[in-house]
C-alpha positions, 0 to 999 in steps of 0.5 A, spaced: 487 776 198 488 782 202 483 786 205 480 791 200 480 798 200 474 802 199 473 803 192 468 807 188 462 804 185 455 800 185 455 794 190 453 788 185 449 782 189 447 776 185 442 770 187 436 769 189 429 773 189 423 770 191 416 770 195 417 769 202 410 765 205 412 764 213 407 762 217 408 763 226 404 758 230 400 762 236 401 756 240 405 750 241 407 746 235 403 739 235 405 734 228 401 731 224 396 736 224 393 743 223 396 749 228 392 755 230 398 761 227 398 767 223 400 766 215 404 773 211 406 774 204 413 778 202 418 779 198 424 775 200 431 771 197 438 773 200 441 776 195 434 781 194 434 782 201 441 783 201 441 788 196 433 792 198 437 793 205 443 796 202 439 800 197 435 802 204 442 804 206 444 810 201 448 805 198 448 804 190 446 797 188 445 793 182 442 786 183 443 780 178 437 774 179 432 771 176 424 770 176 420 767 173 415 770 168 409 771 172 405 777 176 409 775 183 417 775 178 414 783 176 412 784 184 419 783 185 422 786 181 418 793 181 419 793 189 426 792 188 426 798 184 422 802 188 426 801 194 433 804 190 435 797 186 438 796 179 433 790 177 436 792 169 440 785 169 435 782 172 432 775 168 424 773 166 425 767 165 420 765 160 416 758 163 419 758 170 415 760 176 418 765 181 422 762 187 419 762 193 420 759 200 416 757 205 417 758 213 414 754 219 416 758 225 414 756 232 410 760 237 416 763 239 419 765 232 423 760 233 424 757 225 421 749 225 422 748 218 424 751 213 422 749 205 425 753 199 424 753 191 430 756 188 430 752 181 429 758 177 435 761 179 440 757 174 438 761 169 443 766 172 448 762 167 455 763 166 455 767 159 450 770 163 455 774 167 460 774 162 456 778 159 455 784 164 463 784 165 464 790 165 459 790 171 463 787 175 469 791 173 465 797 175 463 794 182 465 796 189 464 790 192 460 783 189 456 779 193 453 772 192 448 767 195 449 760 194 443 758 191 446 760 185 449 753 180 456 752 181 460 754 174 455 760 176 458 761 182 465 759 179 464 764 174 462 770 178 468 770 183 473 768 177 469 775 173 470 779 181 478 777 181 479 778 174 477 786 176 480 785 183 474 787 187 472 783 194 468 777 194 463 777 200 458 771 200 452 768 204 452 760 205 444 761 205 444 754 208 446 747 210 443 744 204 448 750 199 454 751 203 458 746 200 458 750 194 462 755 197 468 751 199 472 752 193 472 759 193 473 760 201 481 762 199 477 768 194 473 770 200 473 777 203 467 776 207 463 770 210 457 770 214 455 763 217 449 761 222 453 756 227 450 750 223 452 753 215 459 754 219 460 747 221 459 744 214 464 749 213 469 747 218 472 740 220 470 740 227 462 741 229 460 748 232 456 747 238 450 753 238 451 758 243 459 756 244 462 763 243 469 760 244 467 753 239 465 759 234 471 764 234 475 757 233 470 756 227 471 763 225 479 763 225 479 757 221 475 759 216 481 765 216 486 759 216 483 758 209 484 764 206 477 768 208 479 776 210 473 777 214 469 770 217 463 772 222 459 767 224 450 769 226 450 766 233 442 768 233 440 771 240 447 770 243 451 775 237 456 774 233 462 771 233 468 773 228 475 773 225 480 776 221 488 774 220 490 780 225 484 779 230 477 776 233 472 776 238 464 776 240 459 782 239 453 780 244 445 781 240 441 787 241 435 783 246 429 785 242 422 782 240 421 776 235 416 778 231 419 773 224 427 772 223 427 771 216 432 776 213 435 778 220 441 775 217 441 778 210 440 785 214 447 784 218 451 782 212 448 788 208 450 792 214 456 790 215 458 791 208 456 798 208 459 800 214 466 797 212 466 801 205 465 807 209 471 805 212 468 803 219 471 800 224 470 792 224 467 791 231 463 798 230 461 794 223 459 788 226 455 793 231 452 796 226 450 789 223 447 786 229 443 793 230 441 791 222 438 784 224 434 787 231 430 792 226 429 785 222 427 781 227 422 786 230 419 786 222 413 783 220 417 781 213 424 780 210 426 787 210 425 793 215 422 799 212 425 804 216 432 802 215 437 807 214 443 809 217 440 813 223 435 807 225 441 803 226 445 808 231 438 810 234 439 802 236 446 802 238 443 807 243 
């Protein structure tokens, strides 16, 4: 697959939405009993956050996910459309509760443990997509999380083949990654943390090893991906393409919760590319994206928009 041209169009981001209850430990973690922490409650899932980011960007979005039939599925969906998504595709599926996922952070913000409830995303079936084809041939860019059903994800990036529109994907994590290595060949972008990038390669990617991720990163191209950039936390970001690779550093910020600061980079990567910036600025521009994250009480930062990121890069 070549790299795509910039193309007219909404970006078509289907996956998982749900409520994000992330807990931080104000001291040292002790097992096996209660912690002193702080508890918040906001809306999350990659997909969601990816296409609220986007949104906040000035890019035109539609989102294809699923709730549940409950208050928590309609707060969902009427946020995401007050922050400038299209929801219209969106399915309430009757009887299932919304998605959720619940974090364990340590006293540094380090995430300990990690617990997701997805299931009510298999109601994004096949036919489903099928259905909305014309979405996909509309579409600028489509991009999928993997916690969508396996035929769900084949039929998504059959249907953006089909239409000729490039496919980026979030592993989402170690436990879904697997899920995306028959479709890496159709990859236009990828962006794995170290452990989802590992699962994805045949030889282990020691954290913080800049020169192990590049390696990653360049084998995930020799499988057919245009653009691989693997999320190194706090020690940046290292990428490939066929024709180069290298390393952006992280912006040094507060760690106020780093959920969604990977979400934030992927959306902001893809803005930056389909407005013809080039690859190393984009990446910048992704790592300034994750910096506004991580410094967020919640998924999403409220004041993102193209000026904040460069106010960052400065």
């Amino acid at each position: 697959m070549q790299v795509p041209s910039p193309r007219e169009g909404a970006v078509l981001v289907i996956g998982a939405a749900g409520t994000d209850i992330v807990g931080r430990a104000t001291a040292p973690l002790q097992t096996g009993t209660s912690n002193p922490g702080r508890v918040r409650v906001s809306h999350g899932g990659v997909a969601r956050n990816i296409a609220e980011n986007l949104a906040r960007l000035g890019t035109e979005t539609v989102l294809i996910t699923a709730v549940g039939d409950d208050e928590r599925g309609a707060r969902l969906l009427a946020q995401a459309a007050q922050a400038g998504v299209s929801t219209e595709h969106a399915i309430v599926a009757p009887g299932q509760p919304t998605g959720a996922y619940l974090a364990l952070l340590d006293d540094l913000g380090g995430l300990h443990l990690g617990l997701d409830d997805m299931n009510v995303v298999n109601a994004i079936t096949p036919a489903h997509l099928r259905e909305r084809r014309l979405l996909f041939k509309e579409a600028a860019a489509v991009v999928m999380d993997a916690n969508l059903p396996p035929k769900t994800l084949a039929a998504a990036v059959a249907l953006a083949r089909r239409a000729k529109v490039p496919i980026a994907a979030d592993p989402t994590s170690v436990s879904l990654a697997p899920r995306l290595k028959p479709h890496l060949a159709d990859l236009w972008l990828i962006t794995p943390n170290e452990p989802e990038a590992e699962v994805l390669c045949p030889h282990p990617v020691p954290h913080a090893d800049r020169d192990q991720v590049i390696d990653a990163a360049r084998h995930l191209v020799g499988l057919g991906v245009d653009i691989a950039i693997i999320t190194m936390a706090e020690f940046g970001v290292g990428y490939a393409t066929p024709h180069t690779s290298g390393h952006v550093p992280a912006i040094q910020t507060e760690i106020v919760d780093p959920t969604g600061a990977g979400d934030a980079l992927t959306a902001a990567v893809i803005f930056a590319l389909m407005q013809e910036i080039p690859l190393d600025e984009a990446i910048r521009l992704g790592a300034a994206a994750a910096s506004l994250a991580l410094r967020s009480p919640g998924s999403v930062a409220p004041n993102l928009s193209p000026e904040a990121l460069y106010d960052q890069l400065r």
